[in-house]
N, C-alpha and C positions, 0 to 999 in steps of 0.2 A: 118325736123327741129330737130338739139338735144338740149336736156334738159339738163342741170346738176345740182346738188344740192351739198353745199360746206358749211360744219361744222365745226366750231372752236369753240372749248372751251375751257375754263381756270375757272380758279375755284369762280371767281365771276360774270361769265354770257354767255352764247352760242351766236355766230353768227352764221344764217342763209344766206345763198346765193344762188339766183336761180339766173342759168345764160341761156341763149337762144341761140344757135349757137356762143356763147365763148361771149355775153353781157350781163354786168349785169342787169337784170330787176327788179329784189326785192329783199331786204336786210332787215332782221328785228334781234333783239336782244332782247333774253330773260336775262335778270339780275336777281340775289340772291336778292332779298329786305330786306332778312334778314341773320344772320352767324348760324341756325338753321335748316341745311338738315335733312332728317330723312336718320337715320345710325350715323350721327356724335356721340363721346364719350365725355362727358366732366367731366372733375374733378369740380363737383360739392358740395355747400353745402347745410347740412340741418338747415333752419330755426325755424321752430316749427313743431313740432309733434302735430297733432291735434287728442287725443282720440277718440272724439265723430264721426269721420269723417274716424279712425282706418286709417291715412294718415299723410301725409309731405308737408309743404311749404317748394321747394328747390330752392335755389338761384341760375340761371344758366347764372346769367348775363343779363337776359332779363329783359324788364322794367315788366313784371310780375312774380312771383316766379310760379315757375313749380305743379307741383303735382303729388305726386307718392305714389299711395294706397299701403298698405300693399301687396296686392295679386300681385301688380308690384315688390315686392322685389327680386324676385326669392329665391329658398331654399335656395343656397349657400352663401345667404344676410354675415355671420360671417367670412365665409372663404375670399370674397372679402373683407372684410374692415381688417379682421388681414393682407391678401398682401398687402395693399395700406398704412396700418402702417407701415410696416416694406421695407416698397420702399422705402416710404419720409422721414425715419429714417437712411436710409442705412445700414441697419441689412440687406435686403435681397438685391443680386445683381446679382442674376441666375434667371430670369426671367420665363424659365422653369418652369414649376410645377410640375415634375417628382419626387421632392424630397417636396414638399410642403406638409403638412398636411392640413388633409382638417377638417375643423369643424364639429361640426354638425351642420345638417340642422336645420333654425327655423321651429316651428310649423306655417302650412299651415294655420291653424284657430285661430293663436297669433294678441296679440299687439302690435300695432307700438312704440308707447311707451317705450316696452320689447326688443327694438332692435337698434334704434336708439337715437342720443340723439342730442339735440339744438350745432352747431358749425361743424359738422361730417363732416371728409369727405368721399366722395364718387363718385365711379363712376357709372353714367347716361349715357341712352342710348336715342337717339330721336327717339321716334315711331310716332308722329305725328306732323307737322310742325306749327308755333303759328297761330292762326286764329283774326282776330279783337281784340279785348281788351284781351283773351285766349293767358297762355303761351304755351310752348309746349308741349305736353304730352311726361311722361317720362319713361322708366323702368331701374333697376340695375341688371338686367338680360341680361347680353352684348351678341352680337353674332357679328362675323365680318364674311362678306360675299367676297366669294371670284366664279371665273367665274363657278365650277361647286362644289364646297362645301364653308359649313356656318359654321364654327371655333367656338365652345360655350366655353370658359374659366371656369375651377372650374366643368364640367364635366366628366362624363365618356364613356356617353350614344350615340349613334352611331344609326341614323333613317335615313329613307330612304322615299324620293318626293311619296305619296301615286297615283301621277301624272306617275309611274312608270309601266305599269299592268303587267308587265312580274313578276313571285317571282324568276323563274331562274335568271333574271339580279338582281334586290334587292339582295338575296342571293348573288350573285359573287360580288355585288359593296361592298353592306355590309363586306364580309370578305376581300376584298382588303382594306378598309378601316380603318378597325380593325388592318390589320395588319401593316400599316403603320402611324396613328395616334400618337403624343405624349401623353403620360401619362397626366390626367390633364384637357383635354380640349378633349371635345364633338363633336363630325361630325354630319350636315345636310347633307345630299347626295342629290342634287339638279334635276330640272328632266334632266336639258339639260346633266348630267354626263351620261346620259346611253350610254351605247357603249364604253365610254371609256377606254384605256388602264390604266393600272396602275401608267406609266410613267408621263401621265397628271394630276391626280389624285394627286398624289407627288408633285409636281410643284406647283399646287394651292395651296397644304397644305404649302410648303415651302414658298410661297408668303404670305399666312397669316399669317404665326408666324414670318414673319418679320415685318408685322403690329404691331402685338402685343408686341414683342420686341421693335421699335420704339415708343409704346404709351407708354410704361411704364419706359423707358431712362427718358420721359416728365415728368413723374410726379414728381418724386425726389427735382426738386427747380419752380415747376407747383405754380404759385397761384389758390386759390379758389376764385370766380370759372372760368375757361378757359377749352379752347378746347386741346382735347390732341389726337383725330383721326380724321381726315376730310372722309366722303364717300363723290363721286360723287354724283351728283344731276341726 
């Protein structure tokens, strides 16, 4: 007796297919119920800054507004909102950030208040998909993931899958990493990259910054708020 199993996907729902010496026996289909993967990027906005809550109602299109604590900001909260002004202004059009100044970082133990303000825009990342009457949880701490590295933007910082146990490989991924990274943006080094050559390593990097050049083409005539990266599900 052979088995075979047969997957198709597209970006609003997988087909399943078991077939039995080449007939179909069972067919089932998962669907998106919602346009809220976690990985997606949206240009997002901020509704109300709530003090007492040291947090954000953010608009992400959902019938609930999001929420995004202070401590979900990431440091580099000033550096992303000067790029995303001067994207949708068309002052900036080198996507790179090799030549980008970077801000200072906010205080770790600041107000939300002190950082954002009612109207803003912004980009969101989805860390947790909506649950029942719950929007989606959100952070402005982006990372795009790629098959054996995680791309952080408005970084510099270069770690490595503690899932790793060798330090000889860590050490070697780490400076091949190092020395090929763009200025600008952050490396995760993932576990499945061990072993890797340098050759693949590149490859993935050169896939991600074409993500990222593609999200940020979007944002220039983007409304708020919309999607402006899709991850697979």
């Amino acid at each position: 007796m052979n088995r075979e199993l047969i997957v198709r996907s597209d970006s609003n729902s997988v087909d399943f297919a078991l077939l039995k010496d080449g007939k179909l026996i069972e067919l089932h289909r998962d669907e998106n119920e919602h346009n809220f993967n976690v990985g997606d990027v949206l240009l997002a906005k901020i509704r109300k800054p709530v003090t007492g809550l040291n947090a954000a109602f953010v608009n992400v299109g959902y019938e609930k507004d999001a929420f995004l604590h202070y401590h979900d900001l990431g440091p580099q909260l000033n550096s992303m909102l000067k790029f995303i002004k001067g994207v949708r202004s068309g002052k900036i059009k080198d996507y790179a950030l090799k030549d980008f100044p970077f801000e200072k970082e906010i205080d770790k133990n600041g107000s939300i208040k002190d950082v954002v303000k009612p109207n803003q825009a912004m980009l969101v990342q989805i860390v947790k998909e909506p649950i029942s009457t719950k929007g989606p949880r959100i952070s402005s701490e982006l990372s795009i993931a790629g098959r054996f590295l995680v791309m952080v933007p408005f970084s510099d910082r270069v770690s490595v899958s503690q899932k790793i146990s060798s330090s000889q490989e860590k050490d070697r991924l780490k400076r091949l990493v190092q020395s090929i990274k763009p200025k600008g943006f952050g490396v995760i080094i993932r576990t499945v990259a061990e072993g890797k050559k340098v050759a693949e390593l590149d490859k993935d990097l050169e896939n991600l910054m074409s993500k990222w050049i593609s999200m940020c083409k979007k944002l220039r005539n983007a409304n708020t708020p919309s999607k402006v990266l899709v991850e697979l599900n």
